[in-house]
C-alpha positions in Angstrom: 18.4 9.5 4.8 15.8 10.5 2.1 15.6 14.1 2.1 19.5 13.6 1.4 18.4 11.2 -1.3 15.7 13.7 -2.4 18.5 16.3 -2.2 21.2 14.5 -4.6 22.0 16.2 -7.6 20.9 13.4 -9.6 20.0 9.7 -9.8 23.5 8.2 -9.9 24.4 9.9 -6.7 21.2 8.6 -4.9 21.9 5.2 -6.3 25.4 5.8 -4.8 23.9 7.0 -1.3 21.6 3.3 -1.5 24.2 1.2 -2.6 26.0 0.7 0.7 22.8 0.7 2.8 20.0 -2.3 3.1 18.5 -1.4 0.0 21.8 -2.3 -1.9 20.7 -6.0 -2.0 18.0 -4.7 -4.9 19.8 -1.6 -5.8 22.2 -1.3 -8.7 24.3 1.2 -10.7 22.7 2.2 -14.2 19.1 1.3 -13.3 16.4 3.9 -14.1 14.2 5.5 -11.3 11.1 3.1 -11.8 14.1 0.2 -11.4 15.4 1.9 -8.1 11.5 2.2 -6.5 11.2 -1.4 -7.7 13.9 -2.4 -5.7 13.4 -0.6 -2.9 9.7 -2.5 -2.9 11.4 -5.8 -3.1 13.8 -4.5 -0.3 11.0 -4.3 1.8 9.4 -7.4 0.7 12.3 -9.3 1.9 12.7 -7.9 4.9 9.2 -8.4 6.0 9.6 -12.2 4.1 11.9 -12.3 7.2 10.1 -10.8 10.2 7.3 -13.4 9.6 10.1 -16.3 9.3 10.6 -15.7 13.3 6.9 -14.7 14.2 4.4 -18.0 15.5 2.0 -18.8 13.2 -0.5 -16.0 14.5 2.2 -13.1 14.3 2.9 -14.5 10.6 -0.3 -14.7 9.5 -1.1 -11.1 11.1 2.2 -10.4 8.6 0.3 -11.8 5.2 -2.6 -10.0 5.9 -0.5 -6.4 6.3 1.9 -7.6 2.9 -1.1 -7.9 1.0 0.2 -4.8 -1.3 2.6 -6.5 -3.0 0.1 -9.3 -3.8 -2.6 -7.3 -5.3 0.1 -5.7 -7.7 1.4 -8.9 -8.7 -2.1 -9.3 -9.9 -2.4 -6.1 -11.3 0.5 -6.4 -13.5 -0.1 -9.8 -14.5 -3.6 -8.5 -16.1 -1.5 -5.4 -17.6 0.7 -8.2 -18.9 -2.1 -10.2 -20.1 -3.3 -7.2 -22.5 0.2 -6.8 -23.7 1.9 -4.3 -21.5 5.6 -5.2 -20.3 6.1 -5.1 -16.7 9.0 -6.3 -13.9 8.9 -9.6 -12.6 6.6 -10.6 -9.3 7.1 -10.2 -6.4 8.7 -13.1 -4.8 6.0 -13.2 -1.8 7.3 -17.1 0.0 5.3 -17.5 3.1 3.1 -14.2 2.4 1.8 -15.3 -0.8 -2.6 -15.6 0.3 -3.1 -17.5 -3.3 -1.6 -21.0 -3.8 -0.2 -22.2 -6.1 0.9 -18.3 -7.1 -1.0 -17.0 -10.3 0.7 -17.3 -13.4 0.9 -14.6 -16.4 -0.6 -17.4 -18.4 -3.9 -17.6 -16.4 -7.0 -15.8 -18.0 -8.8 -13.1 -16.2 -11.4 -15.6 -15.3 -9.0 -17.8 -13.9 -7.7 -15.2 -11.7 -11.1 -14.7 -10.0 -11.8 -18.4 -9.4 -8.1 -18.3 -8.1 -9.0 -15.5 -5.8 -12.2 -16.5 -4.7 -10.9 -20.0 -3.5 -8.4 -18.2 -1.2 -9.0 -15.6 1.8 -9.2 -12.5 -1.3 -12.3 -14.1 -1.8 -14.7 -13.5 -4.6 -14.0 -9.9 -6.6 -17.4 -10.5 -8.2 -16.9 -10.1 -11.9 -13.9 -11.3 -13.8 -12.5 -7.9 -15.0 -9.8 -5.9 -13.9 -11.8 -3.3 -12.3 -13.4 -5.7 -10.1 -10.5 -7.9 -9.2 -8.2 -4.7 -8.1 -11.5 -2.5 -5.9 -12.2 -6.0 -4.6 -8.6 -7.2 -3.4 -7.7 -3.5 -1.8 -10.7 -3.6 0.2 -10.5 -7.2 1.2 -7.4 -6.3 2.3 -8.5 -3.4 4.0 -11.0 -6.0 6.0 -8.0 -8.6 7.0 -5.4 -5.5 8.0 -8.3 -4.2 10.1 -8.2 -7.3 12.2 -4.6 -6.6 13.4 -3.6 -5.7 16.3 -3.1 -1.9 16.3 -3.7 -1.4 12.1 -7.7 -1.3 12.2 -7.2 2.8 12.1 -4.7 2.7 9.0 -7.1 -0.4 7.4 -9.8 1.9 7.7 -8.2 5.1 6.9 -6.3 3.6 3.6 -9.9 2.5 2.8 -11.8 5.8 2.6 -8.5 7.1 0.8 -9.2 4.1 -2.1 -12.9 4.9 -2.1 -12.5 8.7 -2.5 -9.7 8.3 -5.2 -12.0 5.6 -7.5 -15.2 7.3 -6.6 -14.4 11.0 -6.8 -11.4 11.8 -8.5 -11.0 8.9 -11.1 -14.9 8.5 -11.3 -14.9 4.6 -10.8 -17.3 3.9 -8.6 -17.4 0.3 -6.5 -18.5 -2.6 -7.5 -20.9 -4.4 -5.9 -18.6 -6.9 -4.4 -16.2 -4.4 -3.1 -19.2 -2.0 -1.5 -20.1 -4.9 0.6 -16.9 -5.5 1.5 -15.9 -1.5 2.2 -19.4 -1.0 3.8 -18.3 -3.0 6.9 -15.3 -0.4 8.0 -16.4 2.8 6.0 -20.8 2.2 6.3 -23.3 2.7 3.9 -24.0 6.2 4.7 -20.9 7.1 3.6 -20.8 4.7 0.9 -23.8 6.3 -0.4 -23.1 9.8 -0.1 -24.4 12.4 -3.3 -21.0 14.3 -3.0 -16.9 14.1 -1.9 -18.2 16.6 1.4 -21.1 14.1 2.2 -19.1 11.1 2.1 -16.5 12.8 4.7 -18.7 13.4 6.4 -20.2 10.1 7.3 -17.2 7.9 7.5 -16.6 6.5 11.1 -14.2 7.7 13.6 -11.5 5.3 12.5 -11.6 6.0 8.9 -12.3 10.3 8.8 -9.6 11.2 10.5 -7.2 10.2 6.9 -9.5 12.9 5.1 -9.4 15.1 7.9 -9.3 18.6 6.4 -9.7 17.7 2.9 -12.1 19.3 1.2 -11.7 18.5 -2.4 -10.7 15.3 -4.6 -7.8 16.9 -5.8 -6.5 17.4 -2.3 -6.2 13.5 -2.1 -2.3 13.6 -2.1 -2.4 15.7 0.3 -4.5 13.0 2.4 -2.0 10.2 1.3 0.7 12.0 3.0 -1.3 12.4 5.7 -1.8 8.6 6.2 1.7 7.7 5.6 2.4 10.0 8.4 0.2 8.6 10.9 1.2 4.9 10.0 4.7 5.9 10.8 3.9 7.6 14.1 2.0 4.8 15.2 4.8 2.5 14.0 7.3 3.8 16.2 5.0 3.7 19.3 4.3 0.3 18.5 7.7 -1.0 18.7 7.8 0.8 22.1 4.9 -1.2 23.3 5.1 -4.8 25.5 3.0 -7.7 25.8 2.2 -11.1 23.4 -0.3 -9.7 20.8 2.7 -9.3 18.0 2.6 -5.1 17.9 6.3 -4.9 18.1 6.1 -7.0 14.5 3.5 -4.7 13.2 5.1 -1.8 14.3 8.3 -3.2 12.4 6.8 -4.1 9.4 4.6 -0.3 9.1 8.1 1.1 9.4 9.8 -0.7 7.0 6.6 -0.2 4.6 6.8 3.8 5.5 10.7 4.0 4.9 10.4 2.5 1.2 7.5 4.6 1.0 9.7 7.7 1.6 12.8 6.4 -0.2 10.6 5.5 -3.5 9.6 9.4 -2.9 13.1 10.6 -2.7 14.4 8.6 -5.3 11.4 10.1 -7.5 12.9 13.8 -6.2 16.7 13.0 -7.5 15.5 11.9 -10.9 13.7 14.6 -11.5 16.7 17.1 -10.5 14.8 19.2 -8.3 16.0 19.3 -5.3 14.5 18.5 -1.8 11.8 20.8 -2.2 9.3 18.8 -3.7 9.8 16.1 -1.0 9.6 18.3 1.9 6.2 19.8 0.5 5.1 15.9 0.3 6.1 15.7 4.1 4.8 18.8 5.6 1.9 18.2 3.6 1.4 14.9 5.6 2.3 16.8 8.8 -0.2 19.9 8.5 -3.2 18.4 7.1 
């Protein structure tokens, strides 16, 4: 379905290709490309909204911590909003929602962090955006790593944030969010002089995402790479028996990996050119 998405000629005929599919509850006619990866996003959200709705409390609350993407960008936003940027609405997050009551766009940046550190986030140490965001993804990367069958995706998606801030957009961690990295990625690797040094210290769990990468500019590359392995492992997840909620997670990885791929595709058709670009995304994350 998206390399004939990626494939349309154009952005009304992958709108038309959505439409009649799951992701026609979000979709419409006329919207723009960032509209149409929007509402793919919010397709997913509410299809994971109802996974958790038939999960006991444990297999829900494994649920909210792997949703926590769509919570951080709410919070993103609402800081871009705050300084006067125009974004789409939240998120509509129900029963995944960590922070209660939900943050408002009125609330101050220091608000924000008192919200956040009264809540399982926990403290981002410094009321500023840069600190809120590095601390939420790799609090997040802590509570995914505690599910059942994610820890190698928690861990891998980790080094992938670290590398990206660190090395290619030259933010380095703060302090809150080393402390919290250091317990899945170490402080070797955390501490590393260069891009090859901090490779190579990362753990098993977490090198294997930056496995053949040899420069910060080869991240995408990487990124592929990881969406890859989440689907793989998705699929052999649902296979799986037993009590421990994998069948869920497995569901909810796959959902997560098709919008992943249809945001892609949809990206592809706007632009008019063809399924090439998507297929080099895909056999990028095949052939590391």
């Amino acid at each position: 379905m998206a390399r004939a998405l990626a494939g349309s000629p154009g952005l009304d005929e992958a709108i038309g290709l959505l439409t009649p599919g799951p992701y026609g509850r979000e979709v419409r006619p006329g919207q723009d490309a960032p509209a149409v990866q929007e509402a793919v996003a919010r397709t997913v959200l509410w299809h994971a909204r109802i996974l958790a709705g038939w999960l006991p409390r444990d297999g829900a609350e494994q649920l909210r911590a792997m949703a926590g993407w769509f919570e951080i960008r709410n919070v993103e936003r609402m800081l871009r909003h705050g300084r006067g940027h125009d974004g789409p609405a939240p998120f509509r997050l129900g029963s995944l929602a960590v922070v209660r009551p939900p943050l408002s766009a009125t609330f101050t940046v220091e608000q924000v962090r008192a919200a956040l550190a009264s809540s399982a986030w926990g403290d981002p140490g410094a009321a500023t955006a840069r600190a809120i965001g590095q601390g939420m993804r790799a609090a997040w990367a802590v509570r995914a790593a505690a599910v059942p069958g994610a820890e190698p995706w928690a861990a891998g998606g980790l080094a992938l944030m670290v590398a990206r801030e660190h090395w290619l957009t030259r933010r380095p961690l703060t302090e809150a969010a080393r402390a919290r990295a250091a317990g899945l990625l170490g402080r070797r690797a955390l501490d590393a002089a260069s891009f090859a040094g901090f490779v190579a210290a990362l753990p098993a769990t977490a090198a294997w995402a930056l496995d053949g990468i040899a420069e910060p500019d080869a991240l995408w590359r990487a990124e592929a790479g990881w969406w890859a392995r989440v689907g793989r492992d998705a699929r052999a997840l649902l296979r799986s028996s037993g009590f421990d909620g994998r069948p869920a997670i497995g569901a909810a990885a796959a959902l997560a990996v098709d919008g992943w791929r249809v945001r892609a595709a949809v990206a592809a058709a706007a632009d008019g050119a063809g399924a090439g670009p998507y297929d080099a995304m895909v056999d990028a994350g095949l052939r590391p």
